[in-house]
PLY file of the C-alpha trace (Angstrom):
ply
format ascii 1.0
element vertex 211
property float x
property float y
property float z
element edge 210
property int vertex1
property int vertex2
end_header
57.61 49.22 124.69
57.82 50.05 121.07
55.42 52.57 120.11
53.21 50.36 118.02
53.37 47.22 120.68
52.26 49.82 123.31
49.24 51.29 120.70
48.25 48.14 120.24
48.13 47.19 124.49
46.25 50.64 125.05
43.89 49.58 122.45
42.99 46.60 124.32
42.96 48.28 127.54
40.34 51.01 125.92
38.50 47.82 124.38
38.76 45.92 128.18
37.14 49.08 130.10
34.47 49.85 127.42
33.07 46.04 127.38
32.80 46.60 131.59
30.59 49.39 130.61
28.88 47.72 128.59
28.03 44.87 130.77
27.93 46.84 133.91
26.59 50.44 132.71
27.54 53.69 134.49
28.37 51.87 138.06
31.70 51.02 140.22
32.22 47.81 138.25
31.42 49.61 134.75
35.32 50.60 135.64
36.04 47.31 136.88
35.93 48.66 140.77
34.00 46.41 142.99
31.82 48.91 144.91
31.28 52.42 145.07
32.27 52.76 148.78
35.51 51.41 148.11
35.76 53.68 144.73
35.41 56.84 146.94
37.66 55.49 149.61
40.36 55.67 146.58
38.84 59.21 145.72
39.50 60.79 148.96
43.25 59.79 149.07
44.21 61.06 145.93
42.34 63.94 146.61
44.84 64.68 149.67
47.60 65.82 146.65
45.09 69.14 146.44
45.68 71.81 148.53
42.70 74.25 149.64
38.69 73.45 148.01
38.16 76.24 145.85
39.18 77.49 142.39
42.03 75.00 141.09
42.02 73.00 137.87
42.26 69.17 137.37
42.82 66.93 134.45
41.74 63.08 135.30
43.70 60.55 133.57
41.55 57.41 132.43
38.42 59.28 133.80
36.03 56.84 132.82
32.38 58.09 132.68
33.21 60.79 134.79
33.15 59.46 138.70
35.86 61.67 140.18
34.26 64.28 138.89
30.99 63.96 140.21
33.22 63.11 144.17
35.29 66.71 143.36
32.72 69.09 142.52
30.41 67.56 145.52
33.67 68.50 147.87
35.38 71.39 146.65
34.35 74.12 145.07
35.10 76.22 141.55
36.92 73.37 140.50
37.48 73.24 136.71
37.62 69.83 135.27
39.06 67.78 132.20
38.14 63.92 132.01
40.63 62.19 129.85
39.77 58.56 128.36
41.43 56.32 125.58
38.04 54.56 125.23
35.34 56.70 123.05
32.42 54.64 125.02
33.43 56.10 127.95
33.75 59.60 127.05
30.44 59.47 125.82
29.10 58.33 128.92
30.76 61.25 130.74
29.62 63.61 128.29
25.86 62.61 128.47
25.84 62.84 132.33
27.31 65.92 133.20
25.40 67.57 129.65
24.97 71.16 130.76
27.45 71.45 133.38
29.94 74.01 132.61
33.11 73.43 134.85
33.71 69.92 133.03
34.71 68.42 129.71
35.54 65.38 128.35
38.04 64.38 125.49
38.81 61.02 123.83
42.96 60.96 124.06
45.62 59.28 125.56
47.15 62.63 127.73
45.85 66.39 128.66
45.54 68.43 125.75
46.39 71.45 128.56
48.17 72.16 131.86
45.96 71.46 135.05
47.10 72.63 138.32
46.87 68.64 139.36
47.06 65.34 137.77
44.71 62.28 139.29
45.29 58.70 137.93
43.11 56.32 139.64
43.69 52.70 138.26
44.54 53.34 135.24
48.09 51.40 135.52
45.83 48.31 136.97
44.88 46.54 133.77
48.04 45.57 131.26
46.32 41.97 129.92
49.32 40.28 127.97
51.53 43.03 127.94
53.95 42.13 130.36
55.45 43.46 133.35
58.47 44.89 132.08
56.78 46.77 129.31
53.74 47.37 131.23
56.42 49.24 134.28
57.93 51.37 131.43
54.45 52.53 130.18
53.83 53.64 134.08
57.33 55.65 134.22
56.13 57.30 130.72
53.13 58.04 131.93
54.01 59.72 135.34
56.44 61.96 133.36
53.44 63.31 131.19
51.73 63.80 134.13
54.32 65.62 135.80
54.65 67.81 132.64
50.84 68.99 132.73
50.92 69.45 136.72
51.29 72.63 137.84
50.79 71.97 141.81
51.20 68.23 142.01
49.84 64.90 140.68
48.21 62.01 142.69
47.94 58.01 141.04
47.51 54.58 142.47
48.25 51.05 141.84
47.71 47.61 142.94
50.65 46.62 145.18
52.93 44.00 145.00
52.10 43.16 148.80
48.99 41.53 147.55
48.25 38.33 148.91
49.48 35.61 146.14
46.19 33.84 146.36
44.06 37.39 144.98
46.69 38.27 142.62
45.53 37.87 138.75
47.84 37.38 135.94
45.85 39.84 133.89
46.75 42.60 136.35
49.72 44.87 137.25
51.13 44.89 140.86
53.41 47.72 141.48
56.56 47.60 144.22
55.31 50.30 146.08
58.99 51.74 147.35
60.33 51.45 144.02
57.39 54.01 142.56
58.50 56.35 145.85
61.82 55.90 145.04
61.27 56.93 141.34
58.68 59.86 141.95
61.09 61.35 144.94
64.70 61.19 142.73
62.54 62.86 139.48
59.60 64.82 140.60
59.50 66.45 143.47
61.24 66.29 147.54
57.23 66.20 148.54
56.12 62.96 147.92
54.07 60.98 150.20
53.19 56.96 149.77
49.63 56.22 151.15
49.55 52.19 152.10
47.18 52.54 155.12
43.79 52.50 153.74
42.72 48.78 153.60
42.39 48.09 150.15
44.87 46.04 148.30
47.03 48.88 146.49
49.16 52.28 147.47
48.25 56.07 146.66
51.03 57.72 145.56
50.78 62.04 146.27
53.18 64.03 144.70
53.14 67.96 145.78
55.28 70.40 143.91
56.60 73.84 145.51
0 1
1 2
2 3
3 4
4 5
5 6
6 7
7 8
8 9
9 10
10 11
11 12
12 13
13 14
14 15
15 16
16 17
17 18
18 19
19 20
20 21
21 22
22 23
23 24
24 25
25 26
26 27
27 28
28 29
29 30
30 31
31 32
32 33
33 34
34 35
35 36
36 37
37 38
38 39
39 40
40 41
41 42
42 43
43 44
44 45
45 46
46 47
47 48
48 49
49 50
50 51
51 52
52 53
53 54
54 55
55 56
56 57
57 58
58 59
59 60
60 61
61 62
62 63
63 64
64 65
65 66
66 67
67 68
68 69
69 70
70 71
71 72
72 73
73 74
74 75
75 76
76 77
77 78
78 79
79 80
80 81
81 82
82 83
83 84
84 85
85 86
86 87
87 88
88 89
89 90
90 91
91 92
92 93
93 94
94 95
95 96
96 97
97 98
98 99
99 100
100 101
101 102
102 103
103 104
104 105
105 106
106 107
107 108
108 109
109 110
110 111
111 112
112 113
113 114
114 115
115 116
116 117
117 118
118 119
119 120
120 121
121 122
122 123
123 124
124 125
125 126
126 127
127 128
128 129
129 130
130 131
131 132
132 133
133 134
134 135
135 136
136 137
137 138
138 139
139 140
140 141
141 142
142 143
143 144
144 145
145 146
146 147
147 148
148 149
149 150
150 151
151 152
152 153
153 154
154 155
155 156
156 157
157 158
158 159
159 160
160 161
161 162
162 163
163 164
164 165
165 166
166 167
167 168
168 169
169 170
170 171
171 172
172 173
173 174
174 175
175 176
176 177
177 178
178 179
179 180
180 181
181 182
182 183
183 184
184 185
185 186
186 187
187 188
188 189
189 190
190 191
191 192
192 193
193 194
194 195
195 196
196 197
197 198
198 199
199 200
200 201
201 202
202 203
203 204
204 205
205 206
206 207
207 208
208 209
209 210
């Protein structure tokens, strides 16, 4: 994906997310989830990449208005927090909710500005519009390898799978081959990696634990 074609894709993504918010407010569906039960259900197995509950750090990837956070602080404790988020709307959001809490922030960019002792990603490889599978895989593989870089202990993402039944399947999404994203995240990240396809929902959590 040239660097300009893939600009212009995240752009629409950003643009995508902050009309759900607009139309749906601070809820499950303002990030184009369908419930919260099934949103937390997510939450808990990409939490499993974290080792211990108290006194780690955590940037969120695509963080939305701040969801994760709200699940992490309620279940661990002395957890410091960075919510990352191409789309301004959503940042804002964030940033109005958790006003006066200390242990989070929230910046408008497209990766960490700083090392976190873990990397979450949840559905944030979902939505690609028009911009193609191919291009749309590379962007993942790109993306995992910044989150490796600013993951000290490990990193934890999902995606829809390509197991989905062909009748739910939408051409505007992105469904993943779940042993090919193994594959790639045990031959370049890490010997602990662990592929979560158990959980009833129509995707894979992938954990990856460093040593």
């Amino acid at each position: 994906m040239a660097d300009a074609g893939k600009q212009d894709v995240l752009e629409a993504v950003a643009q995508y997310y902050s009309s759900k918010l607009a139309e749906h407010g601070q809820s499950p569906r303002g990030v184009d989830w369908n419930g919260e039960e099934s949103q937390f259900q997510r939450f808990a197995q990409l939490s499993k990449v974290i080792v211990g509950t108290a006194d780690f750090s955590v940037n969120d990837l695509g963080c939305g208005y701040g969801s994760y956070f709200d699940y992490i602080r309620n279940n661990c404790e002395h957890v410091r927090y960075t919510g990352i988020d191409l789309s301004a709307d959503m940042i804002a959001a964030a940033r109005q909710r958790f006003a006066g809490i200390d242990n989070g922030r929230f910046v408008v960019a497209g990766e960490p500005d700083s090392i976190a002792d873990y990397g979450i990603a949840s559905g944030i490889f979902n939505v690609r519009l028009d911009g193609g599978d191919e291009v749309w895989h590379a962007h993942i593989l790109k993306t995992l390898d910044m989150l490796d870089k600013t993951s000290r202990r490990g990193f934890a993402f999902n995606c829809l799978t390509s197991y989905s039944d062909a009748d739910r399947m939408r051409d505007y999404l992105y469904y993943a081959n779940p042993g090919a994203m193994f594959d790639h995240c045990k031959r370049n990240y890490s010997r602990d990696v662990a592929l979560l396809h158990d959980y009833g929902l129509y995707e894979f959590t992938i954990l990856v634990r460093k040593s």
